[in-house]
C-alpha positions in Angstrom: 14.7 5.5 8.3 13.7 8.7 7.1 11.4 11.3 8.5 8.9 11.0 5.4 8.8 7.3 6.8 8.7 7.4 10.4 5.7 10.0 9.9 4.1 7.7 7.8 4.7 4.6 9.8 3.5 6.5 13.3 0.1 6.8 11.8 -0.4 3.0 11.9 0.4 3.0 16.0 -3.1 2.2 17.0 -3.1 -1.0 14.9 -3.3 -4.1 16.7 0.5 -6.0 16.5 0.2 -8.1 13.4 -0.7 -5.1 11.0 1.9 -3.0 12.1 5.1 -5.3 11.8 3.1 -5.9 8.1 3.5 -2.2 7.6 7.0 -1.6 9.1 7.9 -5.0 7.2 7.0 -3.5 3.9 8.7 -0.2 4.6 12.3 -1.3 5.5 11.9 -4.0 2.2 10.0 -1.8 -0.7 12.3 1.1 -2.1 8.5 3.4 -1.8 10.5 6.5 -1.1 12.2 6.5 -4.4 9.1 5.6 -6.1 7.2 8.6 -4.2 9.9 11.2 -5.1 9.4 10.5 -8.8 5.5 11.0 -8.5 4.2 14.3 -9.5 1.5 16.5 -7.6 -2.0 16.6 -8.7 -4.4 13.8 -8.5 -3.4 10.4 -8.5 -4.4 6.7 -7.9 -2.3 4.1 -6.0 -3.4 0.8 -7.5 -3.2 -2.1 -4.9 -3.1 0.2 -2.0 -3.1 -2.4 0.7 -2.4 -0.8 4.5 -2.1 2.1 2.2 2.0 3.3 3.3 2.6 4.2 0.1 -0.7 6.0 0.1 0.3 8.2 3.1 3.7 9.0 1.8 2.2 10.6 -1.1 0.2 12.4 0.9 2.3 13.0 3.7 4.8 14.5 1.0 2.7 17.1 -0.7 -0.1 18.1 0.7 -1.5 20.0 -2.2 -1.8 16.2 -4.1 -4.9 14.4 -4.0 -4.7 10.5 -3.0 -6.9 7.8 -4.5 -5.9 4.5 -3.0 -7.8 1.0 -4.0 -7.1 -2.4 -3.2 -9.8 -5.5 -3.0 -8.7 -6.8 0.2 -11.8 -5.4 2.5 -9.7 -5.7 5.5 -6.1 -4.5 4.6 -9.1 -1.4 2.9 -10.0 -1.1 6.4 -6.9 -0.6 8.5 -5.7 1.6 5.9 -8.6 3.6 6.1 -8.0 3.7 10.1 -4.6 4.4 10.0 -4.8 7.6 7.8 -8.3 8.7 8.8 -6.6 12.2 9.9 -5.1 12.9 5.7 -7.3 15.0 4.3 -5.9 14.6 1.0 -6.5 10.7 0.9 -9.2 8.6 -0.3 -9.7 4.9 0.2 -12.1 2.6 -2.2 -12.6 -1.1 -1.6 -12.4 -3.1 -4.5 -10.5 -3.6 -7.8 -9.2 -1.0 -10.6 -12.1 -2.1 -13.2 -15.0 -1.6 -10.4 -14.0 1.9 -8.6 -11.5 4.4 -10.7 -11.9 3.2 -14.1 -15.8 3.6 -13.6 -15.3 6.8 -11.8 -12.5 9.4 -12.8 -11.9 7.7 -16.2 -8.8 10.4 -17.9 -9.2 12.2 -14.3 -5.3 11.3 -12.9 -2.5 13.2 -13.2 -0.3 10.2 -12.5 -0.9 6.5 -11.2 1.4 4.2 -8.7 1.2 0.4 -8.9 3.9 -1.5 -6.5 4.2 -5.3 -6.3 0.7 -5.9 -8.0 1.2 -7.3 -11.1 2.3 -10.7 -9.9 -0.5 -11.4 -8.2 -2.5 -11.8 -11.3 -3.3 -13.9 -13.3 -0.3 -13.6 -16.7 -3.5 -13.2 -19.0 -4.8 -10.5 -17.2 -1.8 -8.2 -17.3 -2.3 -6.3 -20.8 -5.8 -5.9 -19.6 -5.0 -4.3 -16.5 -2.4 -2.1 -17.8 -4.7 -0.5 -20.7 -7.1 0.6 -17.4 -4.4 1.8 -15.8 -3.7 3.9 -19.0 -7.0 5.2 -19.2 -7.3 6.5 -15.5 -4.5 8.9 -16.9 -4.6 12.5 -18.5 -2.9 12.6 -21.6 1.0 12.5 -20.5 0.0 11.3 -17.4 2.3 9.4 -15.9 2.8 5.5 -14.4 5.3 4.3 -11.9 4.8 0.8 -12.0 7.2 -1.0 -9.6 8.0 -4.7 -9.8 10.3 -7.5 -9.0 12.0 -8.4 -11.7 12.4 -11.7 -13.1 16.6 -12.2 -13.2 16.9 -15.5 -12.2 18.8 -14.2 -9.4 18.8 -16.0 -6.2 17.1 -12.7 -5.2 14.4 -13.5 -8.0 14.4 -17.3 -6.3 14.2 -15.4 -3.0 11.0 -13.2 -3.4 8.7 -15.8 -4.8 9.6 -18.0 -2.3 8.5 -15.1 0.3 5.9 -14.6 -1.8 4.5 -18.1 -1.9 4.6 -17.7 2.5 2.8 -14.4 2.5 0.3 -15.5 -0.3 -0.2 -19.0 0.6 0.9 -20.1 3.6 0.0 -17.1 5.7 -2.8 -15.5 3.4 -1.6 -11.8 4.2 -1.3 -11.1 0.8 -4.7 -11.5 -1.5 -3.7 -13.4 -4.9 -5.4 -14.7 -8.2 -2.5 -15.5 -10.2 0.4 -17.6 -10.4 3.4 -15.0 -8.7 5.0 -14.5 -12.2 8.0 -12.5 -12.3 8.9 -10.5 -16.1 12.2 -9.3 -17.3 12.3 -6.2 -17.7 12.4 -6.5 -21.8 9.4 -7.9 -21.1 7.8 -5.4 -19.1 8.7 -2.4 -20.9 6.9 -4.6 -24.2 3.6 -4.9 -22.0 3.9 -1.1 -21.2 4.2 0.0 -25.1 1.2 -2.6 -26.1 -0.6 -0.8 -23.4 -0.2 2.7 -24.8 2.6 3.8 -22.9 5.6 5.0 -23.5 8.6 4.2 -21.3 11.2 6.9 -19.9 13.1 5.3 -17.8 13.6 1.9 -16.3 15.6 2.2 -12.7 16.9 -0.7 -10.7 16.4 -0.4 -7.4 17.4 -3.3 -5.8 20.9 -2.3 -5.0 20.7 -3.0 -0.6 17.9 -4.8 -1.0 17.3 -9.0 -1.1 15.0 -8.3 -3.7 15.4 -7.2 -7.6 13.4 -4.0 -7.8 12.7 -2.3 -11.0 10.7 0.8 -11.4 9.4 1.5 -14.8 8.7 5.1 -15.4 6.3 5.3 -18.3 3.9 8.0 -19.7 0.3 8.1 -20.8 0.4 8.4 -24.3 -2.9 8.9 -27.1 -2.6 8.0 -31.0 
């Protein structure tokens, strides 16, 4: 583990047993660190915040940044907000996209991180959702939208089949949708519908079980 992570993992100690093994969980199975070195400084949101790790390595990382994290699970909201209560830099809002940032600091964000969100919505709210995203951003702004990708690996199998345990069986992770996985044809489609354009597309699921995908994508106006 790296020392970014460790220092972003010790700040969850005081959690009670369950939240922490959620946290650590997440960290040795996300690739967040390579997302989080492609984010730029400035001010930006992270969409789906949950515990808030990712959160706290942006924060953690540059200092001079300015967090925004918002998620509408009240309670993963409030362990995150317990957990990095001594950042300075960070923010936490309970609630979705639509009801906080896009009402708040429309055009105000320098740059915007969604992981492992998508999926948990409903298919028919996905252009939607990405066209707020795109209007939290400056112009140029930029998105780092990280998903699993729908391969029809066995890892693809795998990972809605974890996520059908977390989301229904165990109800750790808050859902609305069907856990629909894209291609990444797909995706980078949705992204250009939504305004943006795409710069790079990065698989990141090479030692992980999981197909990650990062799309790198920029705020762009007509």
């Amino acid at each position: 583990m790296s020392a970014l992570l460790e220092q972003a993992t010790a700040l969850y100690a005081s959690l009670p047993a369950a939240e922490r093994f959620h946290v650590h969980a997440r960290a040795s199975s996300a690739p967040l660190l390579a997302v989080a070195s492609r984010t730029p400084g400035g001010t930006v949101a992270d969409i789906g915040c949950g515990h808030g790790l990712m959160t706290a390595l942006l924060a953690l990382a540059d200092p001079r940044r300015t967090v925004r994290g918002v998620d509408p699970d009240p309670r993963k909201v409030a362990w995150a907000r317990q957990a990095l209560a001594g950042l300075p830099n960070v923010a936490l809002a309970e609630g979705t996209v639509e009801e906080t940032l896009a009402k708040e600091a429309p055009g105000a964000f320098d740059a915007a991180v969604v992981c492992d969100v998508l999926y948990l919505l409903p298919e028919e709210k996905w252009p939607g959702f990405l066209r707020t995203v795109h209007g939290l951003l400056k112009p140029g702004g930029r998105f780092l939208l990280k998903e699993v990708e729908g391969d029809g690996s066995w890892k693809h199998r795998k990972a809605l089949a974890q996520e059908w345990v977390m989301v229904s069986l165990l109800g750790r992770t808050k859902a609305s949708g069907g856990m629909v996985l894209k291609p990444r044809a797909e995706m980078t489609r949705l992204l250009e519908d939504a305004g943006f354009g795409v710069l790079e597309v990065v698989d990141l699921g090479r030692g992980y079980t999981t197909p990650h995908v990062l799309y790198v994508a920029e705020s762009r106006r007509s």
